[in-house]
C-alpha positions as CSV (number, residue, x, y, z in Angstrom):
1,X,0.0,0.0,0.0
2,X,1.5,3.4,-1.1
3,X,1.4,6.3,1.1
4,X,1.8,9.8,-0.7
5,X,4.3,12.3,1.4
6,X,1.6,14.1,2.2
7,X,0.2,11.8,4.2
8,X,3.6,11.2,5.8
9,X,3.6,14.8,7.2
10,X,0.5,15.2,8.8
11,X,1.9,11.4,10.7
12,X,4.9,13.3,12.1
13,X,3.0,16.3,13.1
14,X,0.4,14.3,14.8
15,X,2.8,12.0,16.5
16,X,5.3,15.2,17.1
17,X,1.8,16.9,18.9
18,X,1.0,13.7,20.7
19,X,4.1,12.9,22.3
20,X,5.1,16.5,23.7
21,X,1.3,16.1,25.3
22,X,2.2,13.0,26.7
23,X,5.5,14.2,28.1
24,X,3.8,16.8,29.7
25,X,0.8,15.1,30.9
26,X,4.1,12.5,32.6
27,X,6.0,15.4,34.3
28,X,2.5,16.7,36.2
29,X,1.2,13.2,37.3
30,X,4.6,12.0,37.7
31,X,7.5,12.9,40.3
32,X,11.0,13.1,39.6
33,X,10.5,13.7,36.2
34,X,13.0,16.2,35.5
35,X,12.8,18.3,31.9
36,X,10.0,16.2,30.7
37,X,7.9,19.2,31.0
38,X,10.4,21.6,28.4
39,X,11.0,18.0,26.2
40,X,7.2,18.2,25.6
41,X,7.0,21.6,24.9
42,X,9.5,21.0,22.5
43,X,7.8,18.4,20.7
44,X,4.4,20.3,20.7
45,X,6.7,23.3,18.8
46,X,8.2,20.8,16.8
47,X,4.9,19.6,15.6
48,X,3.4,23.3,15.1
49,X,6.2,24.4,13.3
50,X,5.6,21.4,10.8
51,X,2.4,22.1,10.2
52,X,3.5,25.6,9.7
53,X,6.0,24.5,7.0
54,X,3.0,22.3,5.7
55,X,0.9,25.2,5.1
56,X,3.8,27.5,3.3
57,X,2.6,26.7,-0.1
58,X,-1.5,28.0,0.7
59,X,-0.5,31.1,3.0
60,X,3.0,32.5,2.0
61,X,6.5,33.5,2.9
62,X,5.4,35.3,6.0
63,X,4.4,31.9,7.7
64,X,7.6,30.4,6.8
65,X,10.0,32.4,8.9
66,X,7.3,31.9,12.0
67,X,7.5,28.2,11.6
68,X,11.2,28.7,11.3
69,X,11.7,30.3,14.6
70,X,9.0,28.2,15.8
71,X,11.0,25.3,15.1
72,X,14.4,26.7,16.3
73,X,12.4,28.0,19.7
74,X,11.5,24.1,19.8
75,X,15.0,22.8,19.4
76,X,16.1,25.7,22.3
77,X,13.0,23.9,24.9
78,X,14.6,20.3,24.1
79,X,18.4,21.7,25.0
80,X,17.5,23.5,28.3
81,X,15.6,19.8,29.1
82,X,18.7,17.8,28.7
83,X,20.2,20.8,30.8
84,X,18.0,20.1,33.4
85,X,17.9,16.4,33.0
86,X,21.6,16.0,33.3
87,X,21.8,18.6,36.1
88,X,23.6,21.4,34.3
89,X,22.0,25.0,34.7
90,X,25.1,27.2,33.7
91,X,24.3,29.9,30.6
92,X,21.1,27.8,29.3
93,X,19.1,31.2,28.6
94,X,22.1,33.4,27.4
95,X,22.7,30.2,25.3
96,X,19.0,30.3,23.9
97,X,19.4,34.1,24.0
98,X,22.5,34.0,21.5
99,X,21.3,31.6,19.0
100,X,17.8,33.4,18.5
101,X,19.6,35.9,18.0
102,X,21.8,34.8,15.9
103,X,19.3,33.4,13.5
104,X,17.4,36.0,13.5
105,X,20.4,38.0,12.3
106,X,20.9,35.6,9.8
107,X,17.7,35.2,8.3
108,X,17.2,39.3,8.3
109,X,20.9,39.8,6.3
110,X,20.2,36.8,4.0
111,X,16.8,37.6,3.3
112,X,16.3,41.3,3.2
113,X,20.1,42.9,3.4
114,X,21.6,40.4,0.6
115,X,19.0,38.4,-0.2
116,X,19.4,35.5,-3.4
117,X,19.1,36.0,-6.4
118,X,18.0,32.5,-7.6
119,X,15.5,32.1,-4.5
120,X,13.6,34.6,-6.7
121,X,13.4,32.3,-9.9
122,X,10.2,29.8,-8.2
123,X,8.0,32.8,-7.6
């Protein structure tokens, strides 16, 4: 049985939504579960910045950057977890604080300062 990529997406999006409510649901009814709060955050960003990506065709480039840093905010919830997992709490927000930073920086030189020529050629 074929399955198109389309349906593929909306799998990892559900399962990426499901899991981080899971994880979170696990840290409230469960003690000692360390970061499994911020892991489930992560995955619920995860997933809501793939739908986000899904829906860049319909909507436009605006929504792209959001589910970008959406994504990236994601990834920053999952880093200060294993922080706290593993029991290290030294320069987690200036961390997060730097790379957000840092990509927006990145995406507003790249994209509006010098932005590519051939990135123009789909529209």
């Amino acid at each position: 049985m074929p399955v198109d990529i389309s349906t593929l997406v909306l799998v990892t999006i559900a399962t990426a939504i499901g899991l981080g409510v899971m994880c979170i649901l696990l840290a409230r009814f469960q003690a000692g579960m360390r970061g499994m709060r911020h892991w489930g955050m992560g995955l619920i960003g995860l997933g809501v910045g793939y739908a986000l990506i899904y829906l860049y065709p319909r909507v436009g480039a605006p929504l792209l950057y959001v589910a970008w840093i959406c994504m990236l905010v994601s990834m920053l919830a999952m880093y200060r977890a294993l922080l706290r997992i593993y029991g290290g709490h030294q320069h987690r927000t200036l961390f997060g604080i730097v790379v957000l930073g840092a990509a927006v920086t990145a995406w507003l030189v790249f994209g509006v300062v010098a932005p590519n020529p051939l990135r123009h050629m789909d529209e």
